[in-house]
C-alpha positions in Angstrom: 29.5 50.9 -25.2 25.9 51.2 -26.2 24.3 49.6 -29.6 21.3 50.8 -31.6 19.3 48.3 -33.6 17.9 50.1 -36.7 15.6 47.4 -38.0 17.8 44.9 -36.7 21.3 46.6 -37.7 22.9 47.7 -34.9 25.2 51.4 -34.6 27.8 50.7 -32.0 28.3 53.6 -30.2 31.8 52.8 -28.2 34.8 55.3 -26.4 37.2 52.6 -27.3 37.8 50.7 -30.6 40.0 47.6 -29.7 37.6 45.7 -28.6 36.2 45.1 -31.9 39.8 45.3 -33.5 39.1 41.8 -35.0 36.4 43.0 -36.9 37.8 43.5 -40.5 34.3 43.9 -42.4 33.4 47.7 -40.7 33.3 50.7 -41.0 34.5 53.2 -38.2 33.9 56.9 -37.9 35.4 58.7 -35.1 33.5 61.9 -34.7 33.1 64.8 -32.1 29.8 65.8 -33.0 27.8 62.9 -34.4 25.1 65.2 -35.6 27.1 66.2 -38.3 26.8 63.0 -40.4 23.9 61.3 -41.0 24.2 57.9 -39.3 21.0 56.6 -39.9 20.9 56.8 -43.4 24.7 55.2 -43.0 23.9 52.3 -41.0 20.2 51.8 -43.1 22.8 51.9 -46.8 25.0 49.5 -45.1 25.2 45.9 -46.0 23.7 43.8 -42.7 26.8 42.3 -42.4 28.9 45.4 -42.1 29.4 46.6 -38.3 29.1 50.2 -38.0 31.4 51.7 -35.3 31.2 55.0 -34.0 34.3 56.7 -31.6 32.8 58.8 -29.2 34.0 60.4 -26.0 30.0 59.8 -24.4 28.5 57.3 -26.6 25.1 57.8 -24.4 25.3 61.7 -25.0 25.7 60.7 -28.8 22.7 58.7 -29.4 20.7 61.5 -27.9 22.4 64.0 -30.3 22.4 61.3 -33.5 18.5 60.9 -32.6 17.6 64.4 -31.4 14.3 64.6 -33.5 13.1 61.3 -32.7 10.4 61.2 -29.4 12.6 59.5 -26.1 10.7 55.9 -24.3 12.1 54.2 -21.9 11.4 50.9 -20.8 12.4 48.0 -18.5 12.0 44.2 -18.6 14.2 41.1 -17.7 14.9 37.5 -17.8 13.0 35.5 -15.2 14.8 31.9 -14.1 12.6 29.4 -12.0 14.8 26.3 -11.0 16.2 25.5 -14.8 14.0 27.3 -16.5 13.7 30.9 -18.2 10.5 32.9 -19.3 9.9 33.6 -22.8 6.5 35.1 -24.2 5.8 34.8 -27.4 4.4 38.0 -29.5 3.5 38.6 -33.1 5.1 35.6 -34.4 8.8 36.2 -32.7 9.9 35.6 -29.3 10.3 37.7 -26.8 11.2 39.0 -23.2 8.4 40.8 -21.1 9.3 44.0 -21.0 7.4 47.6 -20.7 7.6 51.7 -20.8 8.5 53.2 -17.2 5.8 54.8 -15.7 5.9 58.2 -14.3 8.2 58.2 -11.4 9.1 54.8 -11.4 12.6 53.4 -11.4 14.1 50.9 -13.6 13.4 47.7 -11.7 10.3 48.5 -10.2 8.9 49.0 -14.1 11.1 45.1 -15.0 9.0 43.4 -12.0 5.4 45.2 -12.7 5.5 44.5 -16.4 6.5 40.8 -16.0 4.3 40.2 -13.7 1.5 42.1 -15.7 2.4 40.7 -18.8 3.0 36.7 -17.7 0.6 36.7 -15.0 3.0 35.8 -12.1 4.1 37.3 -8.6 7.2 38.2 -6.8 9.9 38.0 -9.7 12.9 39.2 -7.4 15.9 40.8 -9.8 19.0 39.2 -8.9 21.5 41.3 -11.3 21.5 43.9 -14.0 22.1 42.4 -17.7 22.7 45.7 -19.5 21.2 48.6 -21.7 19.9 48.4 -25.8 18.9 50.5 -27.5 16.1 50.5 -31.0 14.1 52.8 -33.1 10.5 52.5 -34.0 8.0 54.0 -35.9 4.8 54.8 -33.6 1.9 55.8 -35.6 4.2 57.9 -38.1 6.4 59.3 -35.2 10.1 58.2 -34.9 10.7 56.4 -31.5 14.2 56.1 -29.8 13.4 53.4 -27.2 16.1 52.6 -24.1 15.4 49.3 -22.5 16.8 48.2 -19.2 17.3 44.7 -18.5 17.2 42.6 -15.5 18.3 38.9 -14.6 15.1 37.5 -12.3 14.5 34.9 -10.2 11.1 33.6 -9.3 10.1 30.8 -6.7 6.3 30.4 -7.1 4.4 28.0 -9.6 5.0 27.8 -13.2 1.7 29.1 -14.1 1.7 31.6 -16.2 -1.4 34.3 -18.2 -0.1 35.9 -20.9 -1.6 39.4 -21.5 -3.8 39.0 -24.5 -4.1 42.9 -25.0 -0.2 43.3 -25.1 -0.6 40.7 -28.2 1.2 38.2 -26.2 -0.2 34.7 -27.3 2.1 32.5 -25.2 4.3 32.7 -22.2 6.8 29.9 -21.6 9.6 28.2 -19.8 12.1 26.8 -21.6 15.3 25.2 -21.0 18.7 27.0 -21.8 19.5 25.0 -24.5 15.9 26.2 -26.0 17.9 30.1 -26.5 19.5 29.0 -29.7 15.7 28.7 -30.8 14.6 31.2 -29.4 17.8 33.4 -30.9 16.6 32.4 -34.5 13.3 33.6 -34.3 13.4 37.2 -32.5 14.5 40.7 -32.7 18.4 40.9 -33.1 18.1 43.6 -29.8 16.9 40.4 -27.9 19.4 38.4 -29.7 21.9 40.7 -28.2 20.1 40.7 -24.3 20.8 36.6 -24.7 24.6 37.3 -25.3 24.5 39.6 -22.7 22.8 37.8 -19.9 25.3 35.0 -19.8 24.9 32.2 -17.4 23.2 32.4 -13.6 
């Protein structure tokens, strides 16, 4: 199961439909070749409250087919815990986690640990678990953007100073407590809404 946020509506791209059986307000299309029906434009009509599920045999193949003409980033990022406390940054107004495209030839976790580090000014962020996979579109300079972010649960043992990276537009980094996510999950993206749900308790 994989969702899209489409300016913060997601398209649930799932094999199986019971796990979102108690869902009465959706809408569900089971479909062999998602090209042929115009998602996007679907989920954008849509009502925010209205989940949009789509059947498919390989909901990962599907997204690339639904967003064929849209250019393909990948990214990677993660939660980092230090004794109680988790790192935030805070970036045009919303919060955030640090996060960043893959570089050539790197792998998923090596790009989570260089682009917290880079972005909070820390050291050493060791991943302790995989949190999952979202998905959102973007417009970049006129050019639709399909983005896949990887996600990473981190722990870190050195001091709680932080640098956030003025020239990513980060204007704080921060620790806060767990019960600080509720905050935190009123005043972000609903893709990093969803990384919060997903992470769950370590």
């Amino acid at each position: 199961m994989y969702k899209v946020f489409i300016d913060n509506k997601p398209i649930i791209f799932t094999e199986k439909q019971k796990k979102y059986s108690e869902y009465t307000d959706s809408v569900v299309v089971r479909l062999n070749d998602p090209r042929r029906m115009d998602l996007v434009k679907c989920r954008t009509e849509l009502p925010n409250d209205i989940l949009l599920l789509v059947i498919v045999r390989d909901p990962e193949t599907a997204i690339r087919s639904v967003f064929e003409g849209y250019d393909f980033v990948e990214a990677a990022g993660g939660i980092v815990k230090r004794k109680n406390k988790y790192l935030f940054i805070e970036r045009h107004s919303l919060w955030d986690i640090p996060k960043g495209k893959m570089e050539k030839g790197e792998q998923p976790e090596e790009t989570a640990v260089r682009e917290i580090e880079e972005e909070c000014g820390i050291v050493g962020p060791v991943i302790r678990k995989p949190i999952g996979v979202t998905f959102h579109t973007y417009d970049y300079f006129g050019t639709p953007t399909l983005k896949k972010n990887w996600w990473y649960a981190l722990d870190y043992e050195g001091t709680k100073d932080v640098l956030p990276q003025s020239e990513e537009s980060i204007t704080q980094a921060v620790w806060l407590s767990r019960k600080d996510w509720k905050t935190v999950k009123e005043n972000t993206y609903a893709s990093i809404a969803e990384v919060l749900e997903m992470a769950g308790k370590w």
